[in-house]
BALUM-934520 format. One record per residue (C-alpha): y, x, z; residue in three letters. Coordinates in steps of 0.5 Angstrom, whole numbers, padded with zeros to 4 digits, always signed. Each point is the difference from the previous one (the first is absolute). Layout:
<recs>
YXZALA
...
</recs>
This chain:
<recs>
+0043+0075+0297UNK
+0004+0000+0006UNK
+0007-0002+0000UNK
+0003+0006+0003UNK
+0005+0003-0003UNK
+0001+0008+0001UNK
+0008-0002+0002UNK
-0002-0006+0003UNK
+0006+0000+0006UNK
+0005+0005-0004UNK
+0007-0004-0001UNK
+0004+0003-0005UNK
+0008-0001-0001UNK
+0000+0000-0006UNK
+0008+0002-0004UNK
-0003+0001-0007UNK
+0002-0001-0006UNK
-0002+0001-0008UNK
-0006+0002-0001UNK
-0002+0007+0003UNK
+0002-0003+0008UNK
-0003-0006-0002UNK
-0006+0003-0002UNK
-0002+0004+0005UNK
+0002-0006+0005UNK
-0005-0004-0004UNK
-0005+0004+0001UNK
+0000+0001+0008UNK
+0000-0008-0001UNK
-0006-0001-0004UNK
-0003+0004+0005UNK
+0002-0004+0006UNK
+0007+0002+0002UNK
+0004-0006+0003UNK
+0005+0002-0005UNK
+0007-0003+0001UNK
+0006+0000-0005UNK
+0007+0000+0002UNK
+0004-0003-0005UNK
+0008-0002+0000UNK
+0001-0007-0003UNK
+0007+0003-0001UNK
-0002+0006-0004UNK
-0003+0000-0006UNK
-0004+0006-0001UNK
-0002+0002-0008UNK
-0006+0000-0002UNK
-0004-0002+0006UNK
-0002-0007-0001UNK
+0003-0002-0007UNK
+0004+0003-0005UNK
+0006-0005+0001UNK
+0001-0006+0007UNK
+0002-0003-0006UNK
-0004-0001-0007UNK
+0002-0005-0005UNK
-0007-0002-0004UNK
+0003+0001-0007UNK
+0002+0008+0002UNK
-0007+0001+0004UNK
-0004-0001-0006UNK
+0003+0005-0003UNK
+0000+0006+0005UNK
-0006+0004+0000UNK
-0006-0002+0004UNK
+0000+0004+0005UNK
+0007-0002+0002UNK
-0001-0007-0001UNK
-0007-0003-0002UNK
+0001-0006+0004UNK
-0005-0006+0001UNK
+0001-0003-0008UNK
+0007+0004+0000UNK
+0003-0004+0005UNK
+0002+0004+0006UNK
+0003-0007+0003UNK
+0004-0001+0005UNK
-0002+0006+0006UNK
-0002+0005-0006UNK
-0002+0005+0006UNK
-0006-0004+0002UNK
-0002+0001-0007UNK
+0001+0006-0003UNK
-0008+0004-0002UNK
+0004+0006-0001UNK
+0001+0001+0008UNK
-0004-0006+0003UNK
-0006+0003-0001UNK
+0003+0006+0005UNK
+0001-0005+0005UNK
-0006-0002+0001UNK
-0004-0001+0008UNK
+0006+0001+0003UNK
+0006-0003+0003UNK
+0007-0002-0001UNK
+0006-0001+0005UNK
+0007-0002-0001UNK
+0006+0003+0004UNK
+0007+0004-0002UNK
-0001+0006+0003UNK
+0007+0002-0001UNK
+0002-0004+0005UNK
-0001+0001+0008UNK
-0004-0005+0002UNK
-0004+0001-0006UNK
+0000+0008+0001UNK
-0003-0002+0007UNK
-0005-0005-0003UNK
-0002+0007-0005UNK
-0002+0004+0006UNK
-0003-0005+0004UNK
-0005+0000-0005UNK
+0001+0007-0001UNK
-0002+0000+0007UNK
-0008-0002-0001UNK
-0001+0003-0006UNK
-0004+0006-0002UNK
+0003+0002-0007UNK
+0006-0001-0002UNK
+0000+0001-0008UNK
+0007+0001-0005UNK
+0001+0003-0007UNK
+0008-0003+0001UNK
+0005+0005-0003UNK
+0002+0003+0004UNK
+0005+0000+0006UNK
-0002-0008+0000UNK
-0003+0000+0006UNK
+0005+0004+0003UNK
+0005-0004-0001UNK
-0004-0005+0004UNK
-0001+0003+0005UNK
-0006+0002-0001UNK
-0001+0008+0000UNK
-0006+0003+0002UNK
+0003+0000+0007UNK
+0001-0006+0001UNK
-0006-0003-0003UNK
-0005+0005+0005UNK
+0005-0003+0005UNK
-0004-0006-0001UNK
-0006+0003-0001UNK
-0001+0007+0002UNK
-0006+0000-0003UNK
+0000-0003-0007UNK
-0002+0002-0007UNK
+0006+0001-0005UNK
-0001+0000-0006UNK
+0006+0002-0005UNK
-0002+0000-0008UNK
+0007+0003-0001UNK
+0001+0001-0008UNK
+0002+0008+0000UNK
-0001+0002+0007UNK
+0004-0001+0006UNK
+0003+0007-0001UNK
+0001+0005-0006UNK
+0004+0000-0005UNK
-0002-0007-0002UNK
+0002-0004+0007UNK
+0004-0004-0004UNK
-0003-0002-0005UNK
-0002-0007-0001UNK
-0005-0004-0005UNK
-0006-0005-0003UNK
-0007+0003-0003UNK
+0004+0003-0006UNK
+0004+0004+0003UNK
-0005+0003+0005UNK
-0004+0001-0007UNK
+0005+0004-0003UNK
+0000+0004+0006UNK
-0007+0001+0001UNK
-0001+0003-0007UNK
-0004-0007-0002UNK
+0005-0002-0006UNK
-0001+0007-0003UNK
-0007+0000+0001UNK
-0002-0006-0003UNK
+0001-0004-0007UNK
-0003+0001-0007UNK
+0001+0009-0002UNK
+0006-0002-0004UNK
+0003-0005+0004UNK
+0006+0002+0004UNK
+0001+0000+0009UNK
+0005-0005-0002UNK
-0004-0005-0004UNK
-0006+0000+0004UNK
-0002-0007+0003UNK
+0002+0000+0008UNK
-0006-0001+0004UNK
+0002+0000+0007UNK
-0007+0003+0001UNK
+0002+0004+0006UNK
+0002-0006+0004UNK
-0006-0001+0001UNK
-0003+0007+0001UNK
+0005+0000+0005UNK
-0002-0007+0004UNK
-0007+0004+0000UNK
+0003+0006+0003UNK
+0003-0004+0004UNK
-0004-0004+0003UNK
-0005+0006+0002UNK
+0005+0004+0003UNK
+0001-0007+0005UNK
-0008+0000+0002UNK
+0000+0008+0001UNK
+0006-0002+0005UNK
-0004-0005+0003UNK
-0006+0004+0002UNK
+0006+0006+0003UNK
+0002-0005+0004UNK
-0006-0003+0002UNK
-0002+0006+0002UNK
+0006+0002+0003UNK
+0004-0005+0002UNK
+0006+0004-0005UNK
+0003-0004-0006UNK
+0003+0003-0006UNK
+0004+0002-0005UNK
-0002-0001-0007UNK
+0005+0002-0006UNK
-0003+0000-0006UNK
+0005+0000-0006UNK
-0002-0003-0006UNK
+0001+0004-0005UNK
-0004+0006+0003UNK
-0005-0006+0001UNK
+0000-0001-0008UNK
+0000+0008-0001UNK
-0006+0000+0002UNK
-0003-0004-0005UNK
+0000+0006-0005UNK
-0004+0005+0003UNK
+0000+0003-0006UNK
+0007+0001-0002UNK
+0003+0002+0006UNK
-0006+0006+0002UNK
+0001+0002-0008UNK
+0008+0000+0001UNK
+0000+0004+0007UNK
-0006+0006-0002UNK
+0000+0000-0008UNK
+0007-0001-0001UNK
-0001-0006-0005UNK
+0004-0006-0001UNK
-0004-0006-0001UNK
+0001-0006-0005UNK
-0004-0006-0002UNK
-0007+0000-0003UNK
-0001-0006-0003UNK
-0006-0003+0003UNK
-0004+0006-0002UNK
-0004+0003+0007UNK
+0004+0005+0006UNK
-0008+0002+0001UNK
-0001+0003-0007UNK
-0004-0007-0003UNK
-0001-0001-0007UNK
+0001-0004-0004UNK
+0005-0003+0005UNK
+0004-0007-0002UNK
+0001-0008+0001UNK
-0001-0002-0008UNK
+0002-0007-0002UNK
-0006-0005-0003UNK
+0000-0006-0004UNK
+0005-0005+0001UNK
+0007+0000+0004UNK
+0001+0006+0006UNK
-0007+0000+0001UNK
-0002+0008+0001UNK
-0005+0003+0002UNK
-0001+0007+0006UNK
-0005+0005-0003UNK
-0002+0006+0004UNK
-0005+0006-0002UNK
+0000+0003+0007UNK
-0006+0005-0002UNK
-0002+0003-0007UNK
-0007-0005+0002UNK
+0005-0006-0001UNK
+0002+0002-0007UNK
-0006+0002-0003UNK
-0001-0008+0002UNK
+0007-0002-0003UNK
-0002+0004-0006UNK
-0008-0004+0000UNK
+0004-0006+0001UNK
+0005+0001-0005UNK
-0007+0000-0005UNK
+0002+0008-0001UNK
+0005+0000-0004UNK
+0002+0007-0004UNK
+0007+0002+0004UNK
-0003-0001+0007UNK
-0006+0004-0001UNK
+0003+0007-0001UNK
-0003+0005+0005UNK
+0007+0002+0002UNK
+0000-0007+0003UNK
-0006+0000+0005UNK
+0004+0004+0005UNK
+0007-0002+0004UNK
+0004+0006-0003UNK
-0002-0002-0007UNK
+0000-0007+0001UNK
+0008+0002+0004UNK
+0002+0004-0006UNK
+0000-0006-0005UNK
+0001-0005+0004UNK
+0006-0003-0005UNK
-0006-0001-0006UNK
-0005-0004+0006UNK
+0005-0004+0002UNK
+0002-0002-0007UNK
-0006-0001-0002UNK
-0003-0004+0006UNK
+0006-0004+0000UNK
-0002-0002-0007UNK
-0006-0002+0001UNK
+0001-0004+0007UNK
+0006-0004-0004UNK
-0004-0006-0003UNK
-0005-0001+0005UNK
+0000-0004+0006UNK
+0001+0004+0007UNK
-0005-0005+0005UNK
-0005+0002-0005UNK
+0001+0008-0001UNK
+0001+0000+0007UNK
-0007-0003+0002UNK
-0003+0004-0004UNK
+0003+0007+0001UNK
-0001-0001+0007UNK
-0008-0002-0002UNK
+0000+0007-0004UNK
+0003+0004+0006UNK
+0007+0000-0002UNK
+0006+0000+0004UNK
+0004-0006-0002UNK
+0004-0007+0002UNK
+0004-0005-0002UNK
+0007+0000+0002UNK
+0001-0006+0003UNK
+0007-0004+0001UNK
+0002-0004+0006UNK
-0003-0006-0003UNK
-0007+0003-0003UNK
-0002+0003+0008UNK
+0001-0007+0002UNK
-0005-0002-0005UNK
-0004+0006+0000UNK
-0008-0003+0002UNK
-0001+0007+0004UNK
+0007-0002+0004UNK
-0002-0007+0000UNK
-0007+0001+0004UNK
+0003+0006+0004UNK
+0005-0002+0007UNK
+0006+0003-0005UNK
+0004-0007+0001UNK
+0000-0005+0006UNK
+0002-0007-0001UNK
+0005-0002+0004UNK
+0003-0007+0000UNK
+0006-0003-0001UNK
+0007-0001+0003UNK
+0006-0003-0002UNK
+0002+0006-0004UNK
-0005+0002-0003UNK
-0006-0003-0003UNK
-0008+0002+0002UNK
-0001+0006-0003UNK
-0004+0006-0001UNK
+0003+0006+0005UNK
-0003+0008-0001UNK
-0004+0001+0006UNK
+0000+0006+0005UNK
-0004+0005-0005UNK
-0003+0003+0006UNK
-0005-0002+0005UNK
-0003+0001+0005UNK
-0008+0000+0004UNK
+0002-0002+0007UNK
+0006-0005-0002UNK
+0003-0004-0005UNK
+0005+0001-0003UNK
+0003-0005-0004UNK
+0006-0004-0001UNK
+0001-0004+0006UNK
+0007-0003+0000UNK
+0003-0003-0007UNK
+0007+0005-0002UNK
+0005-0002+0005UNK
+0005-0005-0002UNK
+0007+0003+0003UNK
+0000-0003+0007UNK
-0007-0003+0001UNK
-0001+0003+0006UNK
+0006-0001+0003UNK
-0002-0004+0005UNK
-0006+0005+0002UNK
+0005+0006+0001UNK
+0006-0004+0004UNK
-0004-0005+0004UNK
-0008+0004+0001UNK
+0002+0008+0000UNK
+0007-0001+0004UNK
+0000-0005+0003UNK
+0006-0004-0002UNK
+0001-0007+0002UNK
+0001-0007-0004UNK
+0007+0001+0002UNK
+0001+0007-0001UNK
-0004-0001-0007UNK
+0005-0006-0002UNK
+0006+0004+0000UNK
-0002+0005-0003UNK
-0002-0004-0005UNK
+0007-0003-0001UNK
+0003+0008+0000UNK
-0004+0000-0006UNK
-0005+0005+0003UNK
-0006-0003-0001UNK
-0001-0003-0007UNK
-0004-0001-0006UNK
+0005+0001-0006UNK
+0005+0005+0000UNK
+0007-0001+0001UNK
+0006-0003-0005UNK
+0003+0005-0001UNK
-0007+0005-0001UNK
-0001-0006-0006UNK
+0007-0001-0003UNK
+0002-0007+0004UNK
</recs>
């Protein structure tokens, strides 16, 4: 396979922050975008490389795992080169350090702005502006450049003001109220933040299919796509049911928007081990049902049809949930699969890593260690491609790693330029004092 890239020569200025902009960078990286994030040692933006530039062991090893789940609870003394929760969006991509909010910093920006093709944020916004950096500016550098603004509501309307975190675009987006078990409240649903990454897909698309304009127009473009009507969109259903029929939505469980039945995540023998089970057609049932030994309450003739099967759908589940309760979920799944029925084991973070099927697929890559974080199994590009390899090239970028890239092969600086902003505090591989306290 070649090593060819299909972004090969494309270089990314890359603003973003979180998980829905860094997402949609990351995916431009895996597939070959010379992808460079500006990061301000001075300024410590939230939920981007860590929860904290501080975390004390003691506190980490109580906080939720997406929030802290270090290398062995210990987040050490740089916890942004480590945090799982946004490493992993950092992958093949390249980290620079300079304060922007300064001139000689801001100069530093749009030179690199200058000779790149994309320029990609989802600040709150007016950040760019108050650097100087509005849409103006930034094609004063480079007429031509791609810019891709993931703002949360949009850059006008009635929300322009308005900030916020994977749970407030949810809240926004409808998902709250229509996920969650059928008697739950909205506000007593687990936060997802599933929109993050939808939005970071969108996003990375919408990039490409700006690319190819300006390949064949020699025009860059403006994309804004808000991340709130990106999340909409996840809820087809509700939302076209809303406008045409009037009908507010709520949550249905795990039951199927596209009339499946029976429908559910069913918990199996030992602790939090559930098993997905779906009949997707009246032939899937009547394997169910032989599968089941034919029991009496599943053989009813009202059962062998959809409607029938929906009209009771409260007695089936209680019933397949009884049954499925005292046995092993590998071994129902494997053979309901055998017999023709739509089933799965619900897999934690920690099963998938040690699930045969993930194990021998190029789910996960091997990458070695750092003086951050051990050798370790990392998620893998889950796409690939016939005429290209895309894979993880480069390590998640530790902050500043390639300062020496940036200043030095991409502009030019000279050793003595270079020191000085090193002693300015431009460049650097820590965060400032201030930013952790001291």
């Amino acid at each position: 396979m070649s090593a060819y890239l299909p972004l090969e020569g494309v270089r990314v200025c890359d603003f973003a922050c979180v998980w829905a902009g860094q997402t949609a960078t990351m995916y431009l990286a895996d597939l070959g975008a010379d992808c460079i994030k500006v990061e301000n040692p001075y300024v410590w933006n939230p939920a981007t490389r860590a929860a904290a530039p501080v975390l004390p062991a003691p506190l980490a090893q109580i906080l939720p795992a997406w929030m802290a789940g270090h290398p062995g609870n210990d987040p050490g003394p740089r916890p942004w080169n480590n945090s799982p929760a946004f490493i992993h969006v950092i992958r093949n991509k390249r980290s620079f350090t300079v304060d922007s909010r300064r001139p000689e910093g801001l100069a530093i920006v749009k030179s690199l702005i200058a000779i790149s093709d994309v320029l990609a944020e989802n600040l709150a916004r007016g950040t760019l502006e108050k650097l100087g950096l509005d849409d103006d500016a930034i094609r004063a550098a480079r007429p031509d450049i791609v810019l891709l603004h993931l703002p949360a509501y949009g850059r006008t309307g009635a929300y322009v003001e308005g900030r916020g975190y994977g749970a407030h675009i949810d809240g926004v987006a409808g998902s709250t109220i229509l996920r969650g078990y059928r008697d739950s409240a909205p506000e007593t649903n687990i936060q997802t933040f599933a929109g993050d990454f939808f939005v970071g897909m969108h996003g990375a698309l919408a990039t490409l299919a700006a690319l190819r304009h300006r390949r064949r127009t020699g025009q860059g473009q403006t994309i804004e796509l808000a991340q709130a009507e990106c999340s909409a969109s996840m809820f087809p259903q509700a939302a076209l049911d809303a406008a045409w029929n009037g009908r507010v939505s709520g949550s249905i469980g795990n039951r199927s928007t596209e009339g499946f039945a029976p429908n559910g995540v069913f918990a199996a023998r030992g602790e939090e081990q559930w098993l997905a089970l779906s009949c997707r057609s009246d032939a899937e049932w009547s394997a169910l049902v032989d599968y089941l030994g034919r029991p009496g309450w599943a053989t009813s003739p009202e059962l062998a049809t959809v409607e029938g099967r929906r009209a009771a759908e409260d007695a089936i589940e209680e019933e397949l949930a009884a049954w499925i309760a005292p046995r092993d979920r590998e071994e129902l799944f494997r053979d309901l699969q055998e017999v023709g029925v739509t089933a799965g084991p619900v897999l934690s973070a920690k099963d998938v890593t040690e699930d045969p099927h993930a194990i021998q697929s190029p789910a996960f890559q091997r990458l070695e260690a750092t003086e951050d974080y051990p050798t370790t199994e990392f998620p893998a590009p889950s796409f690939t491609f016939s005429r290209s390899d895309v894979t993880i090239r480069t390590a998640p970028a530790l902050l500043g790693e390639h300062n020496d890239y940036v200043y030095r092969e991409l502009l030019g600086f000279s050793d003595e330029e270079y020191a000085k902003l090193e002693a300015d505090g431009h460049i650097t591989t820590t965060y400032a004092d201030e930013v952790l306290g001291r």
